[in-house]
C-alpha positions in Angstrom: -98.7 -0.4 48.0 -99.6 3.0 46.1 -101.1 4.4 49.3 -98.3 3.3 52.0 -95.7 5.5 49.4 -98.1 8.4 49.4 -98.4 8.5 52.9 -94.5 7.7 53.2 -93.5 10.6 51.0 -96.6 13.0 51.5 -97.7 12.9 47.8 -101.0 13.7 46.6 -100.2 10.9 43.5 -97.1 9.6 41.8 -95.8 13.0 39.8 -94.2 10.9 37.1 -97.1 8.7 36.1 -98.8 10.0 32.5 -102.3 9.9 34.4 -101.1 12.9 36.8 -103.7 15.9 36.5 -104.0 18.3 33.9 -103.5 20.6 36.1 -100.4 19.0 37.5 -98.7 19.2 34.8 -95.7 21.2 33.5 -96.3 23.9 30.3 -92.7 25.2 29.4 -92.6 28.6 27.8 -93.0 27.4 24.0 -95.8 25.5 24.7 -97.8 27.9 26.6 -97.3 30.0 23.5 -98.3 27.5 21.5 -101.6 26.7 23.8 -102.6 30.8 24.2 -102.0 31.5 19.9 -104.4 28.6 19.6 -106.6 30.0 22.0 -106.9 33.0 20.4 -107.7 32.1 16.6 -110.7 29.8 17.9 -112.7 33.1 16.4 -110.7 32.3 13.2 -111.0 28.4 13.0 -108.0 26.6 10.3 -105.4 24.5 11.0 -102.6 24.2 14.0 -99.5 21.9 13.8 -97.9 20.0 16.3 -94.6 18.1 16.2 -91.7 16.6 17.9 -89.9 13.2 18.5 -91.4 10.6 20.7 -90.4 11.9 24.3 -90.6 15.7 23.6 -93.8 16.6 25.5 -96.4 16.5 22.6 -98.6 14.2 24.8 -98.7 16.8 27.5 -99.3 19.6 25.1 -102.1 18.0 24.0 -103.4 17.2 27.4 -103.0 21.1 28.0 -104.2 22.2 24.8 -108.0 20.2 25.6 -108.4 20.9 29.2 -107.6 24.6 28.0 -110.1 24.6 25.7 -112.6 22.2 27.1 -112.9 25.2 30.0 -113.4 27.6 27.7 -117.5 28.7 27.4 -119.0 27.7 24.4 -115.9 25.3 23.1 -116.8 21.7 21.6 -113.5 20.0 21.5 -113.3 16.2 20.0 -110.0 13.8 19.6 -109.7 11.7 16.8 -109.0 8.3 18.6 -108.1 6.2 15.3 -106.3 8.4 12.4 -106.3 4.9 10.4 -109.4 5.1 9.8 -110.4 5.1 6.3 -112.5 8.0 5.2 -116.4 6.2 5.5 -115.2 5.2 9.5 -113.8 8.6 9.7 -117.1 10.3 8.8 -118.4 8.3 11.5 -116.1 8.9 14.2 -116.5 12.6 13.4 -120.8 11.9 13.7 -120.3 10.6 16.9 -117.8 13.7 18.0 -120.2 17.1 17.5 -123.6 14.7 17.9 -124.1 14.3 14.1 -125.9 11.0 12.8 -124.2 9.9 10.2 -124.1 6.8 7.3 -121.1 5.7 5.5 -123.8 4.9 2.3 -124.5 8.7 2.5 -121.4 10.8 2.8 -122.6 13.6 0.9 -125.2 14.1 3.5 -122.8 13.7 6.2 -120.8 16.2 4.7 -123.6 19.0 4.7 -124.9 17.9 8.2 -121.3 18.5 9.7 -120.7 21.6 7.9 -124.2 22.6 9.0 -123.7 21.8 12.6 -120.5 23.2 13.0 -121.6 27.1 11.0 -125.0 26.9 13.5 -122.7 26.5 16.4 -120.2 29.8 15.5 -123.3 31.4 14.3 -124.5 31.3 17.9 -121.5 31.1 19.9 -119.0 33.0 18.0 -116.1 30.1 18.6 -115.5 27.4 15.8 -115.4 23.8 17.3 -111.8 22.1 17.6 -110.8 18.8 16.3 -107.7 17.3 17.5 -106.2 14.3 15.2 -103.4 12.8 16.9 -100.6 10.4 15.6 -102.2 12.2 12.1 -98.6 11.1 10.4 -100.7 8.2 10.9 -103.7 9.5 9.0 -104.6 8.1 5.2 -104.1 11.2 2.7 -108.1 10.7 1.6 -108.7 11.7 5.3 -106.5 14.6 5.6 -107.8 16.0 2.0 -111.6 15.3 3.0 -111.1 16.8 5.8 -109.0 20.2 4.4 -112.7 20.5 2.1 -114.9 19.9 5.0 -113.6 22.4 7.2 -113.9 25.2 5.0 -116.4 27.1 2.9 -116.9 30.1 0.7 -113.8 29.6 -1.5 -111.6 29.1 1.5 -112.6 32.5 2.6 -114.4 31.0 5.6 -113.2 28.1 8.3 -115.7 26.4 10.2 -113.5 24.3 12.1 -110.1 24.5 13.9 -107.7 21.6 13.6 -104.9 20.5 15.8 -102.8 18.2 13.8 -100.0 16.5 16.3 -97.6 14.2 15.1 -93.9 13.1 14.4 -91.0 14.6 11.9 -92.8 12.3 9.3 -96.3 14.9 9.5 -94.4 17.6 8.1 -92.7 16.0 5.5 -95.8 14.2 4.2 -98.0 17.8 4.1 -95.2 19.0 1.7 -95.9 16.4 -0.5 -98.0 17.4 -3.7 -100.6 15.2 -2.4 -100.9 17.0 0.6 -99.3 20.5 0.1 -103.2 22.3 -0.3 -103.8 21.2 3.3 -99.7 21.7 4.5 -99.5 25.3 3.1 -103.2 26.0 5.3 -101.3 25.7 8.6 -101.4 29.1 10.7 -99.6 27.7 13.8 -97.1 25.9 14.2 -94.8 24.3 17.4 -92.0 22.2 16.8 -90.8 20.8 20.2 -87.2 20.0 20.6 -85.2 17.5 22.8 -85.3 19.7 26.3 -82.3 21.3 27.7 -81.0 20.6 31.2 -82.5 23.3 32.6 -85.8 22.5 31.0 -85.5 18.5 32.6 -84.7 20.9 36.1 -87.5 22.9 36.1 -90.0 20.3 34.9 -88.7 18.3 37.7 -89.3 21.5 40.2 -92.4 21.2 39.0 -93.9 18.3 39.1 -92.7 17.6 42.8 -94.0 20.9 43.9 -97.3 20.3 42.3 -97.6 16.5 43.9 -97.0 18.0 47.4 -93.5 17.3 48.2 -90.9 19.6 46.4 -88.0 18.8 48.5 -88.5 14.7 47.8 -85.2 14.5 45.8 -81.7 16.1 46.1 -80.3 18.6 44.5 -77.9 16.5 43.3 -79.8 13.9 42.4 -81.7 16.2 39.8 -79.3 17.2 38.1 -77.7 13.6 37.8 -81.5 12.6 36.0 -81.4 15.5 34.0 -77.7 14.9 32.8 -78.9 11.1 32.0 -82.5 11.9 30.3 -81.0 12.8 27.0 -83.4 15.8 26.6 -86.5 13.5 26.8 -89.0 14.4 29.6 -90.5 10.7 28.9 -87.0 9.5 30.0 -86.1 11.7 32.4 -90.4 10.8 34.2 -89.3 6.7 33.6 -85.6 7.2 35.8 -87.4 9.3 38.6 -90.3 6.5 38.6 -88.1 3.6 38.9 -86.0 5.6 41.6 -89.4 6.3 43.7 -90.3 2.8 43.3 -86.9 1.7 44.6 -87.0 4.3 47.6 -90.3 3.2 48.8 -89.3 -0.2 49.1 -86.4 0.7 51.1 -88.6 2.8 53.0 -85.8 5.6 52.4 -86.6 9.3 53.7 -85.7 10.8 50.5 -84.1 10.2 47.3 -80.5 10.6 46.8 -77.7 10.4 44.3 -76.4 7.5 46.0 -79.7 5.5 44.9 -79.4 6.6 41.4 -76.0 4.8 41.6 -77.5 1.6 43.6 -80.1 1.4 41.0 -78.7 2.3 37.8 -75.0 2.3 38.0 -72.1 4.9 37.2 -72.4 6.1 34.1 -69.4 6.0 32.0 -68.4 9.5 30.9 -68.2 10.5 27.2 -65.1 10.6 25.3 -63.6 14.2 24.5 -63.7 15.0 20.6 -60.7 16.5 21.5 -58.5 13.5 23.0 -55.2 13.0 21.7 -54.8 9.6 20.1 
């Protein structure tokens, strides 16, 4: 099935699947902002922030942000795959991240051989290693603090580390709390993405069809009548063309049309004016 609707819509792979290529996918101006300030305080190391409501594109920012950095010569780069964990697993999943043997009976020396490991590998590379904790509104508060104190050394006046925190509105309300404000008030960059605007849904569409071989696979029309129904979310607006593709192949249709958005999903009813008279 997945290769008769390649072959019947000349696509290199389904452009509004999560597992397209890195490569593949869309970086809208903020982010690639976002992605290039990161890149350049590597030689600095501290802490990054990353936040948004589920549908906003922190997924592919991240995505972006490792393949990015995991080209870049000399770069270690490790994702935290559980920000559950409590602080003895977390040691742990950090051992097993820069190649650092580590036992949850001995944390102190887990501390010093990660500190260690990550000063020898700026000392000869001149780039700190990144950590990326995702979901880290997720993450226990003993986790975030033990990890503000293992990142840093001589007073603060040296980072050995740099940290991409990515998360939802709750991240940045919890690093304001007294708790958490030592590690809150330590974050150099920051993005904070926003529900997209119908020109943003337009040209991530462009995009992502252009990139998967076929840019002239939908309408005009029909673009604008997925980015007027996405609500500003690029997960949404990915789902609606997925479903329509799906839908299309089946039919064996030659291209995909406003009239099959209707088929499938139905008219829309159109929102009330604030300014109707009663």
């Amino acid at each position: 099935m997945m290769s008769r609707l390649l072959s019947l819509y000349s696509l290199k792979y389904i452009p509004f699947r999560a597992d397209v290529p890195a490569e593949a996918l869309y970086v809208s101006p903020p982010v690639d902002a976002f992605l290039r300030r990161v890149e350049l305080g590597l030689a600095h190391g501290g802490f990054a922030m990353l936040t948004g409501d589920p549908g906003t594109g922190k997924s592919i920012a991240l995505r972006l942000l490792a393949a990015r950095l995991g080209a870049l010569t000399d770069v270690v780069v490790g994702t935290i795959e559980h920000p559950q964990s409590r602080a003895g697993d977390f040691y742990r999943e950090l051992g097993d991240l820069f190649g650092v043997p580590l036992s949850s009976s001995n944390r102190w020396a887990g501390f010093k051989a990660l500190r260690s490991r990550w000063a020898e590998h700026f000392a000869t590379t001149l780039r700190r290693p990144v950590l990326i904790l995702d979901e880290a509104q997720e993450a226990s508060t003993p986790v975030l603090n033990e990890l503000r104190i293992l990142s840093s050394k001589d007073f603060d006046s040296r980072q050995l580390l740099c940290v991409v925190f990515a998360g939802d509105s709750r991240l940045p309300q919890r690093l304001r709390t007294a708790e958490l404000l030592p590690l809150g008030s330590r974050i150099r960059r920051r993005l904070v993405l926003d529900y997209a605007s119908r020109d943003e849904l337009l040209a991530c569409l462009d995009h992502v069809l252009a990139a998967a071989g076929n840019p002239s696979l939908m309408t005009a029309e029909l673009k604008a009548t997925l980015a007027d129904h996405s609500a500003g979310n690029y997960r949404v607006l990915m789902n609606l063309a997925d479903e329509l593709l799906a839908a299309a192949a089946e039919r064996e249709l030659p291209r995909l049309d406003e009239k099959l958005f209707l088929e499938i999903f139905g008219a829309a009813p159109k929102p009330k004016s604030a300014n109707r008279k009663r």
